[in-house]
N, C-alpha and C positions, 0 to 999 in steps of 0.2 A: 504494500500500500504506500502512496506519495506521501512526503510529508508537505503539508502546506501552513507557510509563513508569511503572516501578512505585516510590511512594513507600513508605519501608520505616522504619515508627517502631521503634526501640530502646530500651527502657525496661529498671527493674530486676526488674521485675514480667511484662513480657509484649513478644510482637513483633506488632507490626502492619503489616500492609502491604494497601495499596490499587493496583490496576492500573487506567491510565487509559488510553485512547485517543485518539489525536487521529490525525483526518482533516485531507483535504487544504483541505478549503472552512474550514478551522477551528474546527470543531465538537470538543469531547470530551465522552464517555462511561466513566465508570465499570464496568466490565465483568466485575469480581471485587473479593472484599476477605476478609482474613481474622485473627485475633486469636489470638494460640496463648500460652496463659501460662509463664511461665517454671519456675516452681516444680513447677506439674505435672509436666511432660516432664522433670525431672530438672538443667537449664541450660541456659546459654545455646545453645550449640552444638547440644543436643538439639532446644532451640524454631525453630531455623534448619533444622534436619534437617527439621523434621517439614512447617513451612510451608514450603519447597520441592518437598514433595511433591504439593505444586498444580502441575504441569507445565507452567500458563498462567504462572506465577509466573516458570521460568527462562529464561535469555537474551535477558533483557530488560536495557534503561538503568535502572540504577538510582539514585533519588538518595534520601541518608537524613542523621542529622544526628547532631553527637556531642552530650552532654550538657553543658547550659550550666557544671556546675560542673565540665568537665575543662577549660576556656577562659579565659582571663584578656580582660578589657577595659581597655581606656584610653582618654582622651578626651583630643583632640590638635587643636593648632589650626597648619595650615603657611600659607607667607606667598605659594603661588601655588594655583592648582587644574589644572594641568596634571596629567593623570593620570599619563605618563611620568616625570616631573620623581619627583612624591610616590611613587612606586614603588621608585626611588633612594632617596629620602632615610629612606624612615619606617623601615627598619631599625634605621636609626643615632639615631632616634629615641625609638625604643621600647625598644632594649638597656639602657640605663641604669636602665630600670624594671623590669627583670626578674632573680630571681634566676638565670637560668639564659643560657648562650650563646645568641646570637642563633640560628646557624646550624641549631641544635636544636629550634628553631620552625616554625612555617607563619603566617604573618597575613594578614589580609584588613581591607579596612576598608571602611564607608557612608559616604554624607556626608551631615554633618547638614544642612547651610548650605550649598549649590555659591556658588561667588562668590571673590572674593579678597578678602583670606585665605580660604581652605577649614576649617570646622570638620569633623573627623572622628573617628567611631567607631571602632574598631581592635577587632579580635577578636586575638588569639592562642593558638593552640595546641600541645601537643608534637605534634613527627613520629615519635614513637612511639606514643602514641594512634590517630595518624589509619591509620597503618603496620596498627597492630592490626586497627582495623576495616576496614581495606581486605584485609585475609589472612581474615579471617572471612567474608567474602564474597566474596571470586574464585573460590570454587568453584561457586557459581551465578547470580553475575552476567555475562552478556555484559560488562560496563561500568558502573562505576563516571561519570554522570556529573556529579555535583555530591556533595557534601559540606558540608552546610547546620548550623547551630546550633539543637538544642532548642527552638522557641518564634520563631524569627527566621523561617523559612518561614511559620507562620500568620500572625505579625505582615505580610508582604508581600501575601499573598492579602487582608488586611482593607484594606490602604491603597495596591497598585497599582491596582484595578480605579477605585475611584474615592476619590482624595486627600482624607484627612479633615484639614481643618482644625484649628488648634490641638491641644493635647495629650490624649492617650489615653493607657490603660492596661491591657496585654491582661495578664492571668493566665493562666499553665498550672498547674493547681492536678495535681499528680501523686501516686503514691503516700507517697514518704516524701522529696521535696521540691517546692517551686513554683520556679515562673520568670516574673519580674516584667518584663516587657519594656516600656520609656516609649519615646512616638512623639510628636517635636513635626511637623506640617504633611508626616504620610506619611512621615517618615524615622524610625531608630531611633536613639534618642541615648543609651537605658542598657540593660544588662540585668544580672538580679540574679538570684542565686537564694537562696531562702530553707529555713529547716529546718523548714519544716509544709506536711503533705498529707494523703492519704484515713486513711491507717494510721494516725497519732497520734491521728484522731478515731477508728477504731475503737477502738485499743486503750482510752481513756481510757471509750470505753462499757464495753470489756469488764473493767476492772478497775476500777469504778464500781460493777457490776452484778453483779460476780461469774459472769461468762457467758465460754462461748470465743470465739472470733475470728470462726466462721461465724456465731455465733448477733449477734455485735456487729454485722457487718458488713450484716448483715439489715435491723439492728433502725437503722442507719443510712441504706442507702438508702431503707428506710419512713417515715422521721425521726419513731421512737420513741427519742431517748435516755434521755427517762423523768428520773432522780436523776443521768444524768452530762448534765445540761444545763449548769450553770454552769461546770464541768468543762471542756467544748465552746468556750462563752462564752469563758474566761477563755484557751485557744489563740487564739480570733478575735482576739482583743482583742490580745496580743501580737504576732500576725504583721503588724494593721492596724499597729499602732506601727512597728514596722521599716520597712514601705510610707512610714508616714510619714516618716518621718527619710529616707530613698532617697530622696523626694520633696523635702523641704527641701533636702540637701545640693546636688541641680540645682539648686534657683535660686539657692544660694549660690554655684553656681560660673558662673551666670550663663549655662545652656546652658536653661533654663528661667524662664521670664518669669511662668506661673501653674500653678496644680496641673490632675491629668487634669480634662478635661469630660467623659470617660464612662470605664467601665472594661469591660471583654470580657473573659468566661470559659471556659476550654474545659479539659481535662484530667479524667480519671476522678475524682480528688477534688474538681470542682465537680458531680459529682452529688447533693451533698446539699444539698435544697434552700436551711435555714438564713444557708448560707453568701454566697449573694447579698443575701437581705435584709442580712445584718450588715452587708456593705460598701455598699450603697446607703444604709445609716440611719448609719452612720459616715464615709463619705465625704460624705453627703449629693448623690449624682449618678446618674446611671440605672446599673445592670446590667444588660448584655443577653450571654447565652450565643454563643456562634456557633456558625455553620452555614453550612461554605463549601459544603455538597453546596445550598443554597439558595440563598444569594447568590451564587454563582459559573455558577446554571442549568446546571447540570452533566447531561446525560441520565442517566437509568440504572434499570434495572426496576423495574417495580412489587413483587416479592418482593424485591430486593436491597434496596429501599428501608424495606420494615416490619424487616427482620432491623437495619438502621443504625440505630448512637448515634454522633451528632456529636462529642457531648465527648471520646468516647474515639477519634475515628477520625479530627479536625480535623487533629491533623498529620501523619498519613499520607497524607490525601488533599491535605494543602497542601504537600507535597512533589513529588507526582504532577503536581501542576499548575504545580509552580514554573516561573515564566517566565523566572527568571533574569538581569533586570534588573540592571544596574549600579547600584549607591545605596542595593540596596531588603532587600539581604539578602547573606548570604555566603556563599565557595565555598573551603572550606579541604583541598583534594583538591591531593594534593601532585605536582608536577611537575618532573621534573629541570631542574634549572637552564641545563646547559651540553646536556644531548642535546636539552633542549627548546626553547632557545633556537636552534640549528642548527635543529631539526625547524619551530619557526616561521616562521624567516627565510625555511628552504625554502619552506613553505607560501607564506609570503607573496608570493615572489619564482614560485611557481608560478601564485596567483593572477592575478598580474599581468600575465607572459606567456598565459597562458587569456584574461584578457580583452583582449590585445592583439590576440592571433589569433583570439578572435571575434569583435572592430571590423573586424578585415581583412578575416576572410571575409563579411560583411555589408557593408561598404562595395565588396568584390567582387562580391558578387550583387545588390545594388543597381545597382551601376556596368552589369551586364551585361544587367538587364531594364530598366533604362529603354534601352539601344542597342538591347534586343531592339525596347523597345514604341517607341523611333524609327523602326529600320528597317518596319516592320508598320505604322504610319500613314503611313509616307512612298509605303510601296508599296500601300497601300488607296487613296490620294488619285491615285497614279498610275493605276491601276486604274478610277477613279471617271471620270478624265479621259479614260481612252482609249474608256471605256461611252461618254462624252456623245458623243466626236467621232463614233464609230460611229452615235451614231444618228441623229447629222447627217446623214452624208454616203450611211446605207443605209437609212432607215426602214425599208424594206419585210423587211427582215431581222426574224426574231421570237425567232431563238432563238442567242446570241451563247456559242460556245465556241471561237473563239479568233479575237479580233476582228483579227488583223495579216492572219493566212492568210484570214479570208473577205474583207478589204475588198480584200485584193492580188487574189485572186479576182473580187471584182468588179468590178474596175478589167482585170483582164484580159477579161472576156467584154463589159464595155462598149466598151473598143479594137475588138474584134471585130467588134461591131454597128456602131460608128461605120465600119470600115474595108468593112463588109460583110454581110448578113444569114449567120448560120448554116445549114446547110442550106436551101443556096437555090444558084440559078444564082449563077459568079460574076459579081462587077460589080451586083448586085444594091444599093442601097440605099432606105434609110428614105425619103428625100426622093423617092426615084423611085415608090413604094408610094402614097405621098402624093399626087403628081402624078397619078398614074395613076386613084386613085380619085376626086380631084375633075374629072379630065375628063371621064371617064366618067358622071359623075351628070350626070342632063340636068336642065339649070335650072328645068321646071316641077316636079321633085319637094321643091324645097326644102330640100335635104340642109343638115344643123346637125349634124358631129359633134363632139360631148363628149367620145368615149375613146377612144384607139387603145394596144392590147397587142400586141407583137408576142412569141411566144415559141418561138426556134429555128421550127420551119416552119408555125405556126399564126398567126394576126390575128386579133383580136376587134376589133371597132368598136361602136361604141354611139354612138347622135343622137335628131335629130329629122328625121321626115318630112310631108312635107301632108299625105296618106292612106294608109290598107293600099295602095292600090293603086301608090301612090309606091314603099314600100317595095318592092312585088313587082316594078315596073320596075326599081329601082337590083340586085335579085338576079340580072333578067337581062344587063343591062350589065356588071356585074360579071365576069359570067361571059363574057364575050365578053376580057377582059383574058388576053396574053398570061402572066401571072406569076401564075394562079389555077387552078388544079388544080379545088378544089370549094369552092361557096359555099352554104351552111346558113342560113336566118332561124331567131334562138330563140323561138320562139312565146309563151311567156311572158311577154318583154316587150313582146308588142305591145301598149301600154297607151293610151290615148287620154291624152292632155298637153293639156290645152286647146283649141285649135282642129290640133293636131299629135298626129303620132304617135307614142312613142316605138317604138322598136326594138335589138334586139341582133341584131347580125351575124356568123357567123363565115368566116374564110378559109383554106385551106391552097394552100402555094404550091406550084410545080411544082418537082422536082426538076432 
C-alpha cells in the first residue's frame, strides 16, 4: 500500500496543501493539490474547513511549517559532535540568549560544519505556537508528522538531492514578508526574514496610480507599474540593502568565507517578473526560480500539471516530499519529555528483542535445512549406491522398486536352481541337463552351443550346427532323453553362419 503525505503551507494570505504518494519501489507522484485563500473564506479556521473538504486531503501524515518570524535562530559552535552529548548541553546553551525560560521552548538544530568542534544552526520556538498549530489541525490530520520552518523545507529539497557547492541564497518572496534562507556546501547557516513582499508592491502601485488593490494587483503580475516604477525601485533597493548587510555580518562572524554564487526564488511575491532582474543586476549572479515539481521528476498528470504554479506551490510540495534528513532541515513537533522518553527506550529495547528473535529464528531455520538438505544427500548417495550394487549383481532386472526384496528374491530362487531345477523331477540338476545334452549330440553334427536358459520347466538352447540336417538329428536324440517331455526347433533361426548353421532350440522337461 502507498504511503501518502500531505504537505500543508500556512501562510497569512492562503492555505496550500499538496498530496504526494510514494510507493514501495520508491517512486512519488503528486496526486492532488489545492490553494484556498484566506481572506475569502472569512479565516483561518474557515480556509482549513473548507480545504478539508477534499476527503483525499484527510487522514493523512501530515507535515507543514511554522512561520520563520515566530522562530528565533542562533549560531553556536560546541566542542564535540556527538549528537547525544549536544542534545544535553544546547539547552543550557541557548537559555542565556533568550528572553524567555528555556522549558517554554522547542529547539532543533543543523549542522553547518559536522566535525569537531561542531558548528550549529539552532532554531527555536515557543510551545505554545507549535501547541497552537498542532490543535488546529488534529481535527483532520491522522498525524502530525514533522513540523518544519517556513522556507527551510525548500531550502532541503534544492540541496539534498544533489549538494550545491559553496554559498547560495534561496528567497521566499511572500505576501507581506520574505524569508532569506543562506546555504554554505548544502547546509543552512542563516535565516532571516525581512518586511517586503507581493502586497507592499501592490499597494505602492495602487497608491501611485490612484487605483484599488485588484486593479494594482493586475497591473503587477502584467508588470505594468506604469509612474509607480521608481516607487517599486526604491522597495528593491532597500530590501537588496538588508540582504546585504545579513550577508556581511556572516562573514564577519566568520560562518561565511564569500557572498551567495547564485540566488533561488520561489514565493507568490517572486511572480513579478522585475524582481529577479533587480537582484541579478544588483547582486551581479544568476537568478533562477525553482521548481521542485521538475527537479525532483516528481510524476503527476498532464491536467494537474497546466493548472501548477511552482512559486506558489514550492513549499507545499517540499514539504510533501520532505525526506527528513538529519543536518538538512528541522523538526520542531513537540514530544513529551518523560512519556517519550519511556515510550522510546520501550521502542528501542522492543526493537532489539524483534531483532534478537529474528537472528534466532533464522539461524533456526537455517540450522534445520541445511540437516534437512544433509540428511536428503546422504540418503540420495545411499540410494545411488544401493542402484549400482543392484545392477551388478542382477542386470537382467529392468525395473528396480525395491532393490533389498528383489535381490533377497533373487538370491532365493538362485539357491533353488543351484540346489535343484524348479518344477522338475527331484535331484534334477543344471550340470546333469548339460551332460545329458552333450552326450546325446553325436559328434558328426558338430554341436557349438552359445546359450542355455533355463526357466522353471522350459530350456532354450541356441548354437551352431554342420547342416539343417545336423540340426534335425540333434531334435531326434534329444528326444530320446529321459528328462524331455517335448523338443521344438525355432524355425526362424535357422540361418546359414558360414559354412554352419545357426539354430534355436527349445525344451520342456518332464514333470
Amino acid at each position: 500500500m502507498a504511503d501518502k503525505i500531505l504537505g500543508l503551507d500556512i501562510s497569512e494570505t492562503a492555505v496550500r496543501a499538496v498530496l504526494v504518494e510514494r510507493t514501495f519501489r520508491g517512486g512519488r507522484r503528486a496526486v492532488d493539490a489545492a490553494e484556498i485563500p484566506v481572506g475569502k473564506t472569512g479565516g483561518m479556521p474557515e480556509a482549513l474547513d473548507k480545504l478539508f473538504e477534499n476527503h483525499r486531503f484527510r487522514g493523512c501524515s501530515v507535515v507543514t511549517a511554522m512561520p520563520a518570524a515566530s522562530v528565533s535562530f542562533r549560531n553556536l559552535t560546541l566542542p564535540f559532535k556527538d549528537e547525544k552529548k549536544i542534545r544535553q548541553i544546547l539547552p543550557y546553551e541557548v537559555e542565556p540568549l533568550l528572553p524567555i525560560a528555556i522549558d517554554e521552548c522547542i529547539l532543533d538544530y543543523v549542522t553547518i560544519r559536522p566535525g569537531v568542534p561542531s558548528d550549529l544552526f539552532v532554531a527555536v520556538a515557543l510551545k505554545t505556537d507549535i501547541r497552537q498549530r498542532t490543535a488546529a489541525l488534529s481535527g483532520y490530520a491522522r498525524k502530525i508528522s514533522r513540523i518544519d520552518i517556513e522556507g527551510a523545507a525548500v531550502a532541503a529539497a534544492l540541496t539534498t538531492k544533489k549538494t550545491e557547492a559553496g554559498c547560495i541564497l534561496l528567497l521566499d518572496i511572500g505576501a507581506y514578508h520574505s524569508v532569506g534562507l543562506l546555504m554554505t556546501n548544502g547546509r543552512i547557516c542563516q535565516i532571516r526574514t525581512f518586511a517586503f513582499g507581493g502586497e507592499q508592491i501592490t499597494r505602492a502601485i495602487a497608491d501611485i496610480l490612484k487605483i484599488d488593490q485588484e486593479d494594482a494587483e493586475r497591473r503587477k503580475r502584467e508588470n505594468r507599474p506604469d509612474e509607480a516604477s521608481e516607487t517599486v525601485a526604491a522597495l528593491f533597493r532597500k530590501f537588496m540593502t538588508e540582504l546585504e548587510n545579513t550577508i556581511e555580518f556572516m562573514k564577519l562572524q566568520g560562518i561565511l568565507q564569500e557572498g551567495p554564487e547564485r540566488i533561488f526564488l520561489t514565493g507568490g511575491g517572486a511572480l513579478y517578473p522585475p524582481l529577479q532582474d533587480s537582484l541579478s543586476h544588483h547582486f551581479s549572479i544568476p537568478v533562477e526560480p525553482v521548481n521542485l515539481l521538475e527537479n525532483h521528476e516528481i510524476a503527476v498528470d498532464q491536467a494537474f500539471r497546466r493548472r501548477w504554479n511552482p512559486l506558489i506551490m514550492n513549499q507545499a510540495l517540499a514539504l510533501a516530499i520532505a525526506e527528513g534528513g538529519k543536518g538538512f532541515s528541522f523538526n520542531l513537533k513537540i514530544r513529551d519529555s518523560r512519556a517519550g522518553a519511556a515510550l522510546g527506550q520501550f521502542k528501542g529495547t522492543l526493537r532489539w528483542a524483534a531483532a534478537v528473535l529474528a537472528l534466532f529464528l533464522i539461524l533456526t531455520g537455517a540450522d534445520a535445512y541445511l540437516d534437512y538438505r544433509y540428511n536428503r544427500e546422504r540418503l540420495n548417495r545411499i540410494k545411488s549406491e544401493i542402484a549400482s550394487l543392484f545392477k551388478t549383481y542382477s542386470p537382467e532386472t529392468t525395473r528396480v522398486v525395491d532393490p533389498v526384496s528383489q535381490l533377497k528374491a533373487g538370491i532365493a530362487e538362485a539357491r533353488k536352481v543351484s540346489m535343484g531345477i524348479v518344477d522338475a523331477p527331484p535331484g534334477l540338476t543344471v550340470l546333469a541337463l548339460l551332460k545329458d545334452l552333450s552326450t546325446l549330440a553325436p559328434p558328426a553334427t558338430e554341436l557349438l552351443l552359445n546359450s542355455f536358459v533355463l526357466e522353471k520347466d522350459l530350456i532354450q538352447i541356441k548354437g551352431l550346427a554342420k547342416n539343417f540336417d545336423a540340426v534335425d538329428t540333434l531334435k531326434k536324440e534329444y528326444m530320446k532323453s529321459k528328462y524331455f517331455q517335448a523338443v521344438t526347433i525355432g524355425g526362424t533361426n535357422l540361418i546359414k553362419q558360414g559354412d554352419k548353421v545357426e539354430f534355436d532350440m527349445r525344451m520342456t522337461l518332464k514333470k
